[in-house]
C-alpha positions as CSV (number, residue, x, y, z in Angstrom):
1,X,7.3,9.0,-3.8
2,X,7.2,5.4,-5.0
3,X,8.1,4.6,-9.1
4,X,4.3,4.6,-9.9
5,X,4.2,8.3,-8.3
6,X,6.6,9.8,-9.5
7,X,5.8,8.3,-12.9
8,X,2.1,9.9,-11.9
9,X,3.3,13.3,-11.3
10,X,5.3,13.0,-14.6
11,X,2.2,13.0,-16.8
12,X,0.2,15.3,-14.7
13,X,-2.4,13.1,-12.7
14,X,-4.4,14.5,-10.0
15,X,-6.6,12.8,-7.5
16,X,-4.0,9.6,-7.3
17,X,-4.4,6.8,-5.3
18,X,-3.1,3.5,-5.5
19,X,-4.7,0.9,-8.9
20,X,-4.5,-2.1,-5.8
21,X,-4.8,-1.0,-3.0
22,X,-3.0,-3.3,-0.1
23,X,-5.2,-5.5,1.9
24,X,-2.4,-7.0,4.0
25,X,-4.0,-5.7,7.1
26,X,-5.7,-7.3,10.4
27,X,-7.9,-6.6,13.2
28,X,-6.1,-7.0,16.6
29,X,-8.7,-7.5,19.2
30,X,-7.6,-8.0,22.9
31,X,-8.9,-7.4,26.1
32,X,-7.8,-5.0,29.2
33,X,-8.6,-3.7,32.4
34,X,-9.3,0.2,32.2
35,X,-6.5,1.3,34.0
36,X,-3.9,-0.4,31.8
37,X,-5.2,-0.4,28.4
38,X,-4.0,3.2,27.5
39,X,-0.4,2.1,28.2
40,X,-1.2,-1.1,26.3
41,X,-2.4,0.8,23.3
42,X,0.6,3.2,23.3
43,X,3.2,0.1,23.5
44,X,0.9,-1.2,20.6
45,X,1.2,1.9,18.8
46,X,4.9,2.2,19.2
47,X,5.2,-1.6,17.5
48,X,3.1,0.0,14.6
49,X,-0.1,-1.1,15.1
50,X,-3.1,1.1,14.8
51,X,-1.9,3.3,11.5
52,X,-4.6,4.0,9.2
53,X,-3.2,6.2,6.9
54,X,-2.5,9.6,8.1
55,X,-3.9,8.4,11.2
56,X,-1.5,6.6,13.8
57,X,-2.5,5.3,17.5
58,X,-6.3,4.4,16.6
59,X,-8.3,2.1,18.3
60,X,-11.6,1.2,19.4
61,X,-12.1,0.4,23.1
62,X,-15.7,-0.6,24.2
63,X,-16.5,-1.3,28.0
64,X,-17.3,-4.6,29.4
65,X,-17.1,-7.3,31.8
66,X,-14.6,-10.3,31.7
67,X,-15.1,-13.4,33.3
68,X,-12.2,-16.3,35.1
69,X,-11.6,-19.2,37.2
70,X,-8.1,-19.1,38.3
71,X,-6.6,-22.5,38.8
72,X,-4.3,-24.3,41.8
73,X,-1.5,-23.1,39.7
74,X,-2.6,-19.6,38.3
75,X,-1.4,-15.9,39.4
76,X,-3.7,-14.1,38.1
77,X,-2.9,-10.4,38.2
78,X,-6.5,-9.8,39.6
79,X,-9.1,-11.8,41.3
80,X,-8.7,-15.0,43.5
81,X,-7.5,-18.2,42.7
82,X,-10.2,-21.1,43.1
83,X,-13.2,-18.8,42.7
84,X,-14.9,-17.9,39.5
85,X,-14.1,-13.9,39.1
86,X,-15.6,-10.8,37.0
87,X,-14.1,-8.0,36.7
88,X,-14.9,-4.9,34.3
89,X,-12.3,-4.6,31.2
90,X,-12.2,-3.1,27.9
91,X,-12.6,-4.6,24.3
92,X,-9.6,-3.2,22.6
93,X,-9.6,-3.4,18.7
94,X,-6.2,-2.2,16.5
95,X,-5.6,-2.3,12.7
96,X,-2.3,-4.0,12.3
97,X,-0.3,-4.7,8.7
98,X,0.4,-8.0,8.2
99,X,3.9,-6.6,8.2
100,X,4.6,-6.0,11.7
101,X,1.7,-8.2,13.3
102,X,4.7,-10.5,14.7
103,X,6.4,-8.0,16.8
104,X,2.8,-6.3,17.8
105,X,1.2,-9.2,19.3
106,X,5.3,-10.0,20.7
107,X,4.6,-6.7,22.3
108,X,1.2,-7.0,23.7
109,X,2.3,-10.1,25.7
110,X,5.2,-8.8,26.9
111,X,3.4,-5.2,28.3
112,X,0.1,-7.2,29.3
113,X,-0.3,-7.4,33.1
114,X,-2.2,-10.3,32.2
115,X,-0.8,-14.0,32.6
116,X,-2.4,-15.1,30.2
117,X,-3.4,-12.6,27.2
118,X,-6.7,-13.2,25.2
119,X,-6.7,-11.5,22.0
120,X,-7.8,-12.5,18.5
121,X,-6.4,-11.3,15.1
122,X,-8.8,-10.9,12.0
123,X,-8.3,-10.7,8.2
124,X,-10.2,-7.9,6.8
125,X,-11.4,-8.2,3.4
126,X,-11.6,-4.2,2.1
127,X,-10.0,-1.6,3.4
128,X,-11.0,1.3,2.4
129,X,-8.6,4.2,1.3
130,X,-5.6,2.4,1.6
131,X,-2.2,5.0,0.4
132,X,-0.2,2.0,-0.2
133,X,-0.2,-0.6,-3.0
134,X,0.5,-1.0,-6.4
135,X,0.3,1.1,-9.6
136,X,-1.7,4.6,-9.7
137,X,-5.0,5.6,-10.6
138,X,-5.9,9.2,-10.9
139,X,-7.5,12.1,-13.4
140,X,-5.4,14.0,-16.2
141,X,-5.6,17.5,-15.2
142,X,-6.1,17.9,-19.1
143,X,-7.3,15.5,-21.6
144,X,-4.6,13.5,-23.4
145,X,-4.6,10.8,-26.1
146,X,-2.2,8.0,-25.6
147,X,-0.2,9.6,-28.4
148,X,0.4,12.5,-27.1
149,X,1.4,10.9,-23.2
150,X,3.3,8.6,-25.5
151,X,5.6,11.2,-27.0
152,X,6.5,12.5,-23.3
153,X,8.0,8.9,-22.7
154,X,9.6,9.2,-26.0
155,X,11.4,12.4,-25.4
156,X,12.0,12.3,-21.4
157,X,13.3,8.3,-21.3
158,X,14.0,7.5,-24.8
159,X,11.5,5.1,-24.6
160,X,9.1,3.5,-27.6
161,X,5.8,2.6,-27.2
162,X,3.0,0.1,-28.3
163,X,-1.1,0.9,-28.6
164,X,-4.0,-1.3,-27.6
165,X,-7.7,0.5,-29.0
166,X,-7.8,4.1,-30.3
167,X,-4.6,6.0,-29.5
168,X,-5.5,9.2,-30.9
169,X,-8.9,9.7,-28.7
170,X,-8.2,12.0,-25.7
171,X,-8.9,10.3,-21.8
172,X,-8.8,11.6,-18.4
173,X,-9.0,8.7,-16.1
174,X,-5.6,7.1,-16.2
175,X,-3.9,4.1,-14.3
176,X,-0.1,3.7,-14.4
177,X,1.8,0.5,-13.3
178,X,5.5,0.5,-14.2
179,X,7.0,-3.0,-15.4
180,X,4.7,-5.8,-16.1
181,X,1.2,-4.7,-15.5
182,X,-1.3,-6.7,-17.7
183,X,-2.3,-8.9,-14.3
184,X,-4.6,-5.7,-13.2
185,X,-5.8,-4.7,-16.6
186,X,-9.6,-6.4,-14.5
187,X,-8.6,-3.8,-12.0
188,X,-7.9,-0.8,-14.1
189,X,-10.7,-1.3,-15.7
190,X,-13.3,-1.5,-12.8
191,X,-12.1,0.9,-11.6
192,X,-13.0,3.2,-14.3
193,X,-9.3,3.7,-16.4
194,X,-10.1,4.5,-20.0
195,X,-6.3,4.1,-20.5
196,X,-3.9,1.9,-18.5
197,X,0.0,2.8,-19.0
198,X,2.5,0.1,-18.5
199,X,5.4,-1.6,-19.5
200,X,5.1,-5.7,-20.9
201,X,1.7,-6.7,-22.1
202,X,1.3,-10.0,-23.7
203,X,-0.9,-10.2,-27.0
204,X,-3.9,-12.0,-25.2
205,X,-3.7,-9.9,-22.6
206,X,-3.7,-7.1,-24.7
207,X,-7.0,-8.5,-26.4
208,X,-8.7,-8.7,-23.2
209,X,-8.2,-5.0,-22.6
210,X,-9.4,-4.4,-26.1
211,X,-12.7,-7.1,-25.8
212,X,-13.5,-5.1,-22.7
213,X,-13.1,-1.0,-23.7
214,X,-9.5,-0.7,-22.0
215,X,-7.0,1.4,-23.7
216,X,-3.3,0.9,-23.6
217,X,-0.3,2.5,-23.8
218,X,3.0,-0.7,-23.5
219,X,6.0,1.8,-22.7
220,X,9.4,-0.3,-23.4
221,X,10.5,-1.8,-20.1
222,X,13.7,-0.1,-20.3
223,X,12.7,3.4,-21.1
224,X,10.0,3.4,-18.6
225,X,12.9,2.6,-16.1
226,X,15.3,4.7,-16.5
227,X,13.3,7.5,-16.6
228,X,11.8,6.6,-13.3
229,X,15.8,6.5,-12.2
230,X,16.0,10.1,-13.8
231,X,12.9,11.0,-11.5
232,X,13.7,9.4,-8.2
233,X,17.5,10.1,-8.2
234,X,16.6,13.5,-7.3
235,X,13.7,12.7,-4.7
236,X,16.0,10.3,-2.9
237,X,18.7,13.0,-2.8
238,X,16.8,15.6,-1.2
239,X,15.1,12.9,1.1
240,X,18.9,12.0,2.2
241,X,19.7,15.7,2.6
242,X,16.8,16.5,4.8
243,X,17.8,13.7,7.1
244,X,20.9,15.4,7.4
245,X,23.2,12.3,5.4
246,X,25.4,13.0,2.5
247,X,25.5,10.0,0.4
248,X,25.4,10.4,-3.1
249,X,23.0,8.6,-5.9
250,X,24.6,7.6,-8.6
251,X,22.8,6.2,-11.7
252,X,23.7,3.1,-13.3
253,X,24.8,4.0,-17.1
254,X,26.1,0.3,-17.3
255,X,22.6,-0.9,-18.1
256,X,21.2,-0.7,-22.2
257,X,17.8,-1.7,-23.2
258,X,18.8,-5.7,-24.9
259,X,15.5,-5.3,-27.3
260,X,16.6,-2.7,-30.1
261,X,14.3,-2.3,-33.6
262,X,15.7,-3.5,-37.1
């Protein structure tokens, strides 16, 4: 129930998922004994590693055997000191967001029965069907032209509106990105978006979208935002409610638009 979702729900689109996805996540791979890595991975879990998106507590563990030469000075929590030791363990592997990684691997070394921890943390490149990120990208239940989504702005948020390419012709796949989206006008359009909706476009931005097939409907910064304040306020207040807190939202009516037409 981001902006860009609610925005999404406003003009009808189905099938959403985020127009940039985030990639902000890492593999944590570490290493444990059999009979220690499920308390591990629960610790690890708690921290908020392991989350892939309805998903929490995944991991991958894959048997194997670990190998060490204790030192003069070492207490190992298994094996013998001065001898070269094998002992069978488990390749663990987490996702982590880049978010919490700090206080995940702070966890793991503090739960680890290990003195010292062997682990490894990976960037991953893709992920795939990520619910969090930036703008929207979905299906129009029914066909709309940029006109006609144009006029819901208009009338909901008081808002005016700018075209890029053929306004009147009706589109299904739609991307949304409130405030200044023209940076992932690339994205939109690989990603299939005959229209993108957003709020400040510069001209040779806008040009671009036209040179390569992109519609787009520019929403006025300002009426774009307060109707997404008209459409969260309520959202946030039942959220509140649910959690059993009484606070009241109160929308700003301080703020005016500071571009106005001739």
């Amino acid at each position: 129930n981001g902006i860009n979702s609610v925005l999404a729900n406003f003009i009808d689109l189905k099938n959403i998922m985020p127009l940039a996805p985030d990639t902000s996540f890492k593999k944590l791979v570490f290493f444990a004994e059999p009979d220690s890595s499920r308390e591990i991975i629960d610790s690890l879990s708690a921290a908020g590693a392991g989350v892939i998106g309805d998903y929490t507590s995944t991991s991958f563990r894959g048997e194997g055997k670990g190998t060490f030469f204790p030192g003069a000075e070492a207490k190992p929590a298994t094996g013998k000191v001065g001898q070269l030791n094998a002992v069978e363990e488990e390749r663990i592997e987490m996702m982590v967001h880049s978010s919490v990684l700090g206080s995940v691997v702070s966890t793991l070394l503090k739960v680890h029965p290990y003195e010292e921890v062997a682990y490894d943390v990976y960037p991953l490149e893709h992920v795939q069907k990520s619910h969090v990120g930036l703008g929207c990208i979905g299906v129009l239940k029914n066909k709309k032209s940029a006109e006609e989504l144009s006029l819901l702005f208009e009338k909901e948020g008081n808002a005016t509106a700018n075209f890029v390419g053929d306004y009147l012709k009706k589109v299904q796949n739609v991307a949304i990105l409130g405030g200044s989206g023209a940076r992932y006008i690339d994205i939109a359009s690989s990603k299939g978006a005959e229209l993108l909706i957003t709020a400040d476009v510069k001209y040779h931005d806008a040009q671009r979208a036209q040179d390569m097939g992109l519609k787009i409907l520019a929403i006025s910064h300002y009426g774009m935002e307060k109707l997404a304040m008209d459409l969260i306020s309520p959202i946030l207040s039942e959220e509140l409610k649910k959690n059993g807190l009484r606070v009241e939202i109160i929308k700003s009516k301080a703020e005016k638009d500071v571009f106005f037409e001739s």
